[in-house]
N, CA, C and O atoms as a DFTB+ gen file, in Angstrom:
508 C
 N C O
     1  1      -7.534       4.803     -22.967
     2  2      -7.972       4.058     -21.810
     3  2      -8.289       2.636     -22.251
     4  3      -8.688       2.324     -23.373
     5  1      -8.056       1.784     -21.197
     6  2      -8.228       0.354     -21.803
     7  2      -9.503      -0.331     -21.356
     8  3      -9.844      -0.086     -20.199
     9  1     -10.383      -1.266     -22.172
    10  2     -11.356      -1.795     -21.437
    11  2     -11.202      -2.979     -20.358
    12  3     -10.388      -3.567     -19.646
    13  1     -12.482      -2.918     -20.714
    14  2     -12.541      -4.428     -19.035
    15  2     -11.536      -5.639     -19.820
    16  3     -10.726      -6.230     -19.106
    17  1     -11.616      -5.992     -21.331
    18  2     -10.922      -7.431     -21.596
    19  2      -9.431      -7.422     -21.389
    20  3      -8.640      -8.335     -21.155
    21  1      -9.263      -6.020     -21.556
    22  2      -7.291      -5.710     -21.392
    23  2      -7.161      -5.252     -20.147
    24  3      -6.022      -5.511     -19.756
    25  1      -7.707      -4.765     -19.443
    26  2      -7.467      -4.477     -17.674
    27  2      -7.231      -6.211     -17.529
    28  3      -6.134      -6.725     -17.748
    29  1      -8.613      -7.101     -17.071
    30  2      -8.332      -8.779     -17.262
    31  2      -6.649      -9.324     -17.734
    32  3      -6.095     -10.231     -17.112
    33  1      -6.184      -8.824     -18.561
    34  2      -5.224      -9.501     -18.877
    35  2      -4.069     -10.134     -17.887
    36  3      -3.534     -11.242     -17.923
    37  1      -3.859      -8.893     -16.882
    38  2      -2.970      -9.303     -15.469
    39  2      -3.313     -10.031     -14.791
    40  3      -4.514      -9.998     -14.522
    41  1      -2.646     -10.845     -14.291
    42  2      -3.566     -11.907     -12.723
    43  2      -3.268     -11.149     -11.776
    44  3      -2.277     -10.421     -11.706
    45  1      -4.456     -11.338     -10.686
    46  2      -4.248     -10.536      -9.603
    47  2      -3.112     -10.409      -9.049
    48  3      -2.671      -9.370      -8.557
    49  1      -2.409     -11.791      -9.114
    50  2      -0.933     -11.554      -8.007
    51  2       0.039     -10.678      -8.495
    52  3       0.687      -9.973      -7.721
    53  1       0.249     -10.646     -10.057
    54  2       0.728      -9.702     -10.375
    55  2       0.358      -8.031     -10.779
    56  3       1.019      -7.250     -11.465
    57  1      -0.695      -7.864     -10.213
    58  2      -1.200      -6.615     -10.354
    59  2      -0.922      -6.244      -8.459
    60  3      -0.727      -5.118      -8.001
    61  1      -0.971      -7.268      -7.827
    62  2      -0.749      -6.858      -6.722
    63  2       0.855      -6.453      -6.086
    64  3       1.354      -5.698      -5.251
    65  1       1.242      -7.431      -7.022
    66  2       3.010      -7.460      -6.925
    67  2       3.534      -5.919      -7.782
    68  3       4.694      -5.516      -7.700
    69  1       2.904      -5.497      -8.250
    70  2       3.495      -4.224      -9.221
    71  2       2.937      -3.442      -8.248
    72  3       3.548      -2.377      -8.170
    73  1       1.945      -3.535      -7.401
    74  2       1.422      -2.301      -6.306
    75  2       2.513      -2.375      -5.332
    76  3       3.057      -1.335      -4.961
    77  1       2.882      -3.531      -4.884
    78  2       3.980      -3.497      -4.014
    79  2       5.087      -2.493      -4.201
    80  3       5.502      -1.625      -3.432
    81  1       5.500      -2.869      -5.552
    82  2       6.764      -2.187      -6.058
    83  2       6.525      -1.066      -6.471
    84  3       7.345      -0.504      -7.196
    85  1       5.003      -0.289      -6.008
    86  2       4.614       1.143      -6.938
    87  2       4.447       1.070      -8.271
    88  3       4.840       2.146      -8.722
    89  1       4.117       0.452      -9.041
    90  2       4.379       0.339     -10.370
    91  2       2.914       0.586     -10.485
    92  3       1.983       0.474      -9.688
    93  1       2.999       0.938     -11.664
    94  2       1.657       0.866     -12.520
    95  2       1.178      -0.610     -13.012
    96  3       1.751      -1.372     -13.791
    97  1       0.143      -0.750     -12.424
    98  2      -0.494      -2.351     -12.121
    99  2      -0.841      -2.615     -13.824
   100  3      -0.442      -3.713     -14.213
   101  1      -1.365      -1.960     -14.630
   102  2      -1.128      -1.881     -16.203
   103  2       0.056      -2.804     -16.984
   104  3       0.162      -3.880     -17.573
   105  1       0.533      -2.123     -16.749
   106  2       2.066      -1.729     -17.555
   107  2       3.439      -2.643     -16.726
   108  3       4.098      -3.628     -17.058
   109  1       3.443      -1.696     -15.454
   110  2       4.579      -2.653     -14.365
   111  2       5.599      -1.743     -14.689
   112  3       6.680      -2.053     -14.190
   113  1       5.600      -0.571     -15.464
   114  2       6.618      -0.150     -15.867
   115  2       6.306       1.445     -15.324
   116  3       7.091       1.649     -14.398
   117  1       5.584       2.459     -15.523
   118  2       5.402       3.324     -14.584
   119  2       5.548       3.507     -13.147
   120  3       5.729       2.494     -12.471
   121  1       5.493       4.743     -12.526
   122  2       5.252       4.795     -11.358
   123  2       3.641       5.172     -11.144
   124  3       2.980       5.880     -11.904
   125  1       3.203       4.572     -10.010
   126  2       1.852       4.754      -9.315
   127  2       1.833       5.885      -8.904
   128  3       0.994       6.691      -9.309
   129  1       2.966       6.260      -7.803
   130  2       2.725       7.691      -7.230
   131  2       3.593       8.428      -7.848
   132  3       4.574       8.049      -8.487
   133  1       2.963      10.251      -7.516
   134  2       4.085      11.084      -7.986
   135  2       5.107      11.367      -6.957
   136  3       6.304      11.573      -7.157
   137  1       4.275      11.343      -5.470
   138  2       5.232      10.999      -4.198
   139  2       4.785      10.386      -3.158
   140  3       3.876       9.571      -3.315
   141  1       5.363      10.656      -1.756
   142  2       4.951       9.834      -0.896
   143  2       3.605       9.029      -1.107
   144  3       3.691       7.868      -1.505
   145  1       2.536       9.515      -0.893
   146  2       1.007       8.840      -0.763
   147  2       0.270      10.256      -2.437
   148  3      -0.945      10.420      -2.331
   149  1       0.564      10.623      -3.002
   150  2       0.025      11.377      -4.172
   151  2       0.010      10.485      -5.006
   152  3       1.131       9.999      -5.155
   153  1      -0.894       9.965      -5.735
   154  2      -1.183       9.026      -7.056
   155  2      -0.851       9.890      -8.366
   156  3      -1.171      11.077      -8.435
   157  1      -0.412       9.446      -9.049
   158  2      -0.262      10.049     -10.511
   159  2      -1.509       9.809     -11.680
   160  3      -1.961       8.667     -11.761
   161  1      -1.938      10.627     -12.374
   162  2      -3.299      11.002     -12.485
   163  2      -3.468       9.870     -13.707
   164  3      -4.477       9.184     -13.863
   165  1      -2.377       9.826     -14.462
   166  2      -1.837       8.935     -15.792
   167  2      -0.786       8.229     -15.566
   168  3       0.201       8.861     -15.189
   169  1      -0.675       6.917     -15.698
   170  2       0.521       6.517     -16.330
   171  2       1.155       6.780     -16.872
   172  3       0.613       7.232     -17.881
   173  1       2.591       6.855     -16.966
   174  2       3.333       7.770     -17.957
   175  2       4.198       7.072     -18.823
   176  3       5.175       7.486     -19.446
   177  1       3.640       5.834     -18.763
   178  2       4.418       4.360     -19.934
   179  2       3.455       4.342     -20.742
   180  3       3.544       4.666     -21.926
   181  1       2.115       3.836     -19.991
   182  2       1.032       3.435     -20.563
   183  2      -0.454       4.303     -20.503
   184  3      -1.323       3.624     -21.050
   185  1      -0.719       4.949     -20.252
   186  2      -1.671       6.456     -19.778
   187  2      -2.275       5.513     -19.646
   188  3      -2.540       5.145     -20.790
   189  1      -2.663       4.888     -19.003
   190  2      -3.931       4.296     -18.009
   191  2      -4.336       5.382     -17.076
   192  3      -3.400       5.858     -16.434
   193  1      -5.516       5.885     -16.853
   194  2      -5.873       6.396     -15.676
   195  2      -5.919       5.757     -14.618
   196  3      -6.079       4.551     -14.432
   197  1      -5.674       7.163     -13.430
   198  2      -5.558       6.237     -11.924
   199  2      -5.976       7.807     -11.214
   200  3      -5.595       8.023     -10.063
   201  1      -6.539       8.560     -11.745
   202  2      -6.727       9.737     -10.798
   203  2      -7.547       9.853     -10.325
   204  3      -7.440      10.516      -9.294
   205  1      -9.031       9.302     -10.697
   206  2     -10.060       9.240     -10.456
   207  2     -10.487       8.079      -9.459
   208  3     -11.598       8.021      -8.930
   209  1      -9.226       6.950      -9.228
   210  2      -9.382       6.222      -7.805
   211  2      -8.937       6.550      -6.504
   212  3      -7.758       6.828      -6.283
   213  1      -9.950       6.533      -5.488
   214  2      -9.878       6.681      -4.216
   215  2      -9.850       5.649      -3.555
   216  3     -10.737       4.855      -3.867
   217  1      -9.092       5.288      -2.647
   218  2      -8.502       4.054      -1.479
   219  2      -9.363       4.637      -0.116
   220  3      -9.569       3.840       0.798
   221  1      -9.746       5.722      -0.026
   222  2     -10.250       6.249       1.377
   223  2      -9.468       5.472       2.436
   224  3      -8.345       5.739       2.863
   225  1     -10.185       4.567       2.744
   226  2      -9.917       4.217       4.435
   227  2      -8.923       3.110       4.276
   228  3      -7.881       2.957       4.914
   229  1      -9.378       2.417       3.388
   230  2      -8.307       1.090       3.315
   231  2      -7.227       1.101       3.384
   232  3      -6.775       0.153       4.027
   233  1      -6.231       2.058       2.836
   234  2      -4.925       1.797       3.463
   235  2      -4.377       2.028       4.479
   236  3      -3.353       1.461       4.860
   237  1      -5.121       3.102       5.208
   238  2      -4.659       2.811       6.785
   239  2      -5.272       1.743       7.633
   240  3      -4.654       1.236       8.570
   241  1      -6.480       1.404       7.305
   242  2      -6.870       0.145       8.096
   243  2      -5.874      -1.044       7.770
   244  3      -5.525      -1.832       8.650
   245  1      -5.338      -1.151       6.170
   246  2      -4.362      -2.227       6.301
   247  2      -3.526      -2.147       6.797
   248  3      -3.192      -3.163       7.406
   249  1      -2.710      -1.063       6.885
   250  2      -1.124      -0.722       7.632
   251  2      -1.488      -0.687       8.955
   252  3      -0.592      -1.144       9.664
   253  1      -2.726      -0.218       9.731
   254  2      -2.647      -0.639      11.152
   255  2      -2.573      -2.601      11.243
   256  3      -1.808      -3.317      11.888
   257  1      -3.450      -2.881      10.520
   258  2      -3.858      -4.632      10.619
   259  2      -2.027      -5.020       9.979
   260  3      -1.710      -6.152      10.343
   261  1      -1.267      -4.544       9.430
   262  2      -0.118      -5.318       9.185
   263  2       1.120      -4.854      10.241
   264  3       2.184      -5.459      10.373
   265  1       0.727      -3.672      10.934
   266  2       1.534      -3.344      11.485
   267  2       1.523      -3.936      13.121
   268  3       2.402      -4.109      13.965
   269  1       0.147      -4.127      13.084
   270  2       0.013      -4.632      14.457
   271  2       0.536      -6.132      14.985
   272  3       0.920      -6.644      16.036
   273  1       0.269      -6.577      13.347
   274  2       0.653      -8.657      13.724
   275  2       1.697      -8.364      13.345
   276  3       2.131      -9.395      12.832
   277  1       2.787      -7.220      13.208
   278  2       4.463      -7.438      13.229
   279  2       5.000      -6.510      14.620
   280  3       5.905      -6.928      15.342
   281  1       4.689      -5.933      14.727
   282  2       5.001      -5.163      16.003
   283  2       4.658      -5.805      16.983
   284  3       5.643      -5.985      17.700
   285  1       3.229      -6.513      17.635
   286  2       2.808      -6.752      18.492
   287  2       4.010      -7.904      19.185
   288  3       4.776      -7.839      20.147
   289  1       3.729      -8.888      18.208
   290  2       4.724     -10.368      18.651
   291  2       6.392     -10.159      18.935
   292  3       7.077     -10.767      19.758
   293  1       6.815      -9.103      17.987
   294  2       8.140      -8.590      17.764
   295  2       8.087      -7.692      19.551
   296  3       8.622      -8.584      20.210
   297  1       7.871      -6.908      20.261
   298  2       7.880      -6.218      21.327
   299  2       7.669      -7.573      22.047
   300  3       8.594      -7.912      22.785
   301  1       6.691      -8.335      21.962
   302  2       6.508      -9.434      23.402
   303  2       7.692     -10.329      23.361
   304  3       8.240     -10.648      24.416
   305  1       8.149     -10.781      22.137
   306  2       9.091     -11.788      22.216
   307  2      10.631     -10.999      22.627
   308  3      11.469     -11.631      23.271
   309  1      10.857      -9.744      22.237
   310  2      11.655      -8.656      22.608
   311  2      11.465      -8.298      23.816
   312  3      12.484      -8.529      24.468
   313  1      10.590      -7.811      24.479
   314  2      10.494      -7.870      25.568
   315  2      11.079      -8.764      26.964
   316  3      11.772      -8.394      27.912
   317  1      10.307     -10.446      26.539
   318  2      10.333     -11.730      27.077
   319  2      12.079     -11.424      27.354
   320  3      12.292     -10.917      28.455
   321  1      13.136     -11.634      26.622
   322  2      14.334     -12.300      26.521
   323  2      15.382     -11.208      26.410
   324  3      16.535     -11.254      25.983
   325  1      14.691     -10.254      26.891
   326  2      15.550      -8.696      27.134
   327  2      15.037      -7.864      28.837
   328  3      14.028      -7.670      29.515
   329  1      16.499      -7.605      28.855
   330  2      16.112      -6.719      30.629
   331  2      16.660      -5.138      30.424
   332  3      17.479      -4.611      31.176
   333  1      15.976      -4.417      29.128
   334  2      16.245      -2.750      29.056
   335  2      15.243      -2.346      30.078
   336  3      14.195      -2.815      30.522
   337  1      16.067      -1.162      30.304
   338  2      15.651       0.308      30.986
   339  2      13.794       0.692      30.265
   340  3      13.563       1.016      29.100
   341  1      12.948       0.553      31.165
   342  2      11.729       0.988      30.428
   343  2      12.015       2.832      29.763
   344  3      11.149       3.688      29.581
   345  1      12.909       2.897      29.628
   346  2      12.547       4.143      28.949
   347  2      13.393       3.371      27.763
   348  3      12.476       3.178      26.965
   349  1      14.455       2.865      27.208
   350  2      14.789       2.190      26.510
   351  2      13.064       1.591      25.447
   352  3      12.762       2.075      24.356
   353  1      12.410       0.720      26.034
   354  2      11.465       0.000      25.672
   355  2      10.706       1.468      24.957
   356  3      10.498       1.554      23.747
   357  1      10.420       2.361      25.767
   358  2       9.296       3.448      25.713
   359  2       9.509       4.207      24.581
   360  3       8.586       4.779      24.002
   361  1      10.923       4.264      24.139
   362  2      11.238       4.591      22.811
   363  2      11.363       4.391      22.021
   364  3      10.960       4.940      20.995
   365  1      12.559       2.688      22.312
   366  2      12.107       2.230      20.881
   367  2      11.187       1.701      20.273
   368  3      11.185       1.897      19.058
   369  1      10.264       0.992      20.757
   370  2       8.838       0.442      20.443
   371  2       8.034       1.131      19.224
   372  3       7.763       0.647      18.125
   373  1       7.665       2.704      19.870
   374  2       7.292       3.469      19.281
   375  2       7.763       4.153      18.439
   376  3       6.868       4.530      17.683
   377  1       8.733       4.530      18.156
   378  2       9.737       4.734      17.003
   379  2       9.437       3.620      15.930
   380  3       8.990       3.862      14.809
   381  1       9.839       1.961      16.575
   382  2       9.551       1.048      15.430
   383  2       7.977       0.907      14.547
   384  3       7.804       0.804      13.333
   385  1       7.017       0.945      15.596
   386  2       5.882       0.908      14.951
   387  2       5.280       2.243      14.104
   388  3       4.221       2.251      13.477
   389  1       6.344       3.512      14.264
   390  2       5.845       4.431      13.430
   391  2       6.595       4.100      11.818
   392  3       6.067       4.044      10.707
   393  1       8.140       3.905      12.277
   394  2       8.530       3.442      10.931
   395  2       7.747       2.409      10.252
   396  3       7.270       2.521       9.123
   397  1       7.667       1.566      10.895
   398  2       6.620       0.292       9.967
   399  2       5.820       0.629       9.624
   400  3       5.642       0.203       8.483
   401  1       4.638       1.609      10.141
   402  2       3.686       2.205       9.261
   403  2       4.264       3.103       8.298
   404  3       3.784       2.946       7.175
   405  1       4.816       3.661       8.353
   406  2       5.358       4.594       6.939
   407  2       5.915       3.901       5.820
   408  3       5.736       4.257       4.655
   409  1       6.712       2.735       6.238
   410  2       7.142       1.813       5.435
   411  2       5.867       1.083       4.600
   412  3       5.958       0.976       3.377
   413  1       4.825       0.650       5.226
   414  2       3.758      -0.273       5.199
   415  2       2.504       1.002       3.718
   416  3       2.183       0.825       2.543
   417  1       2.242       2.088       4.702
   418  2       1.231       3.056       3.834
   419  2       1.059       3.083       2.793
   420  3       0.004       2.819       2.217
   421  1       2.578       3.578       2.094
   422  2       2.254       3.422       0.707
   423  2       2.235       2.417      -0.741
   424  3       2.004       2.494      -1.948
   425  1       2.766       1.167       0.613
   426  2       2.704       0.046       0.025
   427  2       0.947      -0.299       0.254
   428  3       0.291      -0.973      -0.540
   429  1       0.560       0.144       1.142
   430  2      -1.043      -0.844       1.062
   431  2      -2.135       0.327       0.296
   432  3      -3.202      -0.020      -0.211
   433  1      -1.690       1.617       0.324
   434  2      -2.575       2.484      -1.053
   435  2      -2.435       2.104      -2.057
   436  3      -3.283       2.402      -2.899
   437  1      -1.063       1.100      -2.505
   438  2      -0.865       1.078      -3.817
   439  2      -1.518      -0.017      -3.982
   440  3      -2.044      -0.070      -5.093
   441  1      -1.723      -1.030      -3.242
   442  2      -2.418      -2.501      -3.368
   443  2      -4.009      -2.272      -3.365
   444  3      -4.651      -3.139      -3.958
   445  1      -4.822      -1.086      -2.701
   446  2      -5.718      -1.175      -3.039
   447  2      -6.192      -0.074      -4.309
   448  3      -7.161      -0.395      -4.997
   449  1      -5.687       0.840      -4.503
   450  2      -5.397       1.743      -5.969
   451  2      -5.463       0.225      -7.218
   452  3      -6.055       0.381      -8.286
   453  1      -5.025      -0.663      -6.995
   454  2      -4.713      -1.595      -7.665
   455  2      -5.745      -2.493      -8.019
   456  3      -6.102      -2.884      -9.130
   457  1      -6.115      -2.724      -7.019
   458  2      -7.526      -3.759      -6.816
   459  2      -8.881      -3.423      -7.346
   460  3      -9.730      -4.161      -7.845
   461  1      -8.889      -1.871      -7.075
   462  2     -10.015      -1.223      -7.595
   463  2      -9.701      -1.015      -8.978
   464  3     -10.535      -1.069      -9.882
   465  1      -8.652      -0.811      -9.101
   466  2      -8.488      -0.564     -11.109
   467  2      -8.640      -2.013     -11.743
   468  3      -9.136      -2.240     -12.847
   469  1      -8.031      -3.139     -10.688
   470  2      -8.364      -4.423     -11.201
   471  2     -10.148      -4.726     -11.333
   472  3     -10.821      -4.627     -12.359
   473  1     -10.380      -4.915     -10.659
   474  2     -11.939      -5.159     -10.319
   475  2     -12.838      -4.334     -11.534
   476  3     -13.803      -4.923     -12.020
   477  1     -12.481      -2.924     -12.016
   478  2     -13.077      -2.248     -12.748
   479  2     -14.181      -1.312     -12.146
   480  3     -15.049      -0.724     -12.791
   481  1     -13.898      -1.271     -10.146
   482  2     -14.903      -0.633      -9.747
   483  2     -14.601       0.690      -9.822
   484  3     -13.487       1.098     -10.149
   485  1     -15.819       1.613      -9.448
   486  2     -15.820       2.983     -10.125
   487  2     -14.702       4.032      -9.260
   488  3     -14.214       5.037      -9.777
   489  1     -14.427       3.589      -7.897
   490  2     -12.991       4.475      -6.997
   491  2     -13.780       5.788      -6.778
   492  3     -13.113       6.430      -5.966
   493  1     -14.508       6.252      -7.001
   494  2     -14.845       7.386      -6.357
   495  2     -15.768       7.570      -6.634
   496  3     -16.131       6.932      -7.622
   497  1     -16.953       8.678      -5.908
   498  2     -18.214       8.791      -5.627
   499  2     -19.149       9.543      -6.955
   500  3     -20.368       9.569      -7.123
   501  1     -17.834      10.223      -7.933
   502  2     -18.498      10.779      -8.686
   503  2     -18.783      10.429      -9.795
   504  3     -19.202      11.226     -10.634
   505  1     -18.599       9.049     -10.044
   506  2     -18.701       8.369     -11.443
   507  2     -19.997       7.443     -10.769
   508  3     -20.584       6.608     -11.458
């Protein structure tokens, strides 16, 4: 396990940019998850732990907050300069904003999985 001076070594943007891409915010070279939204307990480049961090609420509060300022404007301006069938609208809308959250989820667990291993805070209640 590495201490606080070698966790430090990454700058945030790139610890945030390796969450993007799933990577192990460490290394950059692992994977974060083992699947969809499951974290991998170790790194498997660099055994950094990551099992013992919890994201709780934050990544769905981010994927609603990112999903909403892309969906919202995207439907009104779609809307504005289009004359579909409201059942047309009624479907695809909602279809799009579910994909964008699925797309969005495990990108914003991995950004805050990230932040908390950056920061050095403790991720869960039992430490």
């Amino acid at each position: 396990m590495q201490n606080a001076e070698q966790r430090g070594r990454a700058g945030l943007g790139v610890v945030v940019a390796r969450a993007l891409f799933g990577r192990c915010p460490n290394c950059g070279r692992g994977k974060l998850f083992a699947s969809y939204l499951k974290q991998v307990d170790r790194c498997a480049e660099c055994s950094e732990a990551f099992g013992h961090i919890r994201s709780d609420d934050g990544a769905p509060w981010l994927t609603i907050l990112v999903v909403g300022h892309i969906a919202v404007p995207t439907i009104f301006f779609a809307e504005k300069y289009t004359s579909w069938p409201d059942w047309v609208s009624m479907t695809v809308w909602p279809a799009f904003a579910v994909a964008l959250a699925l797309l969005v989820l495990p990108r914003a667990k991995a950004v805050f999985l990230s932040l908390i291993w950056k920061t050095g805070a403790a991720g869960s209640e039992l430490e």
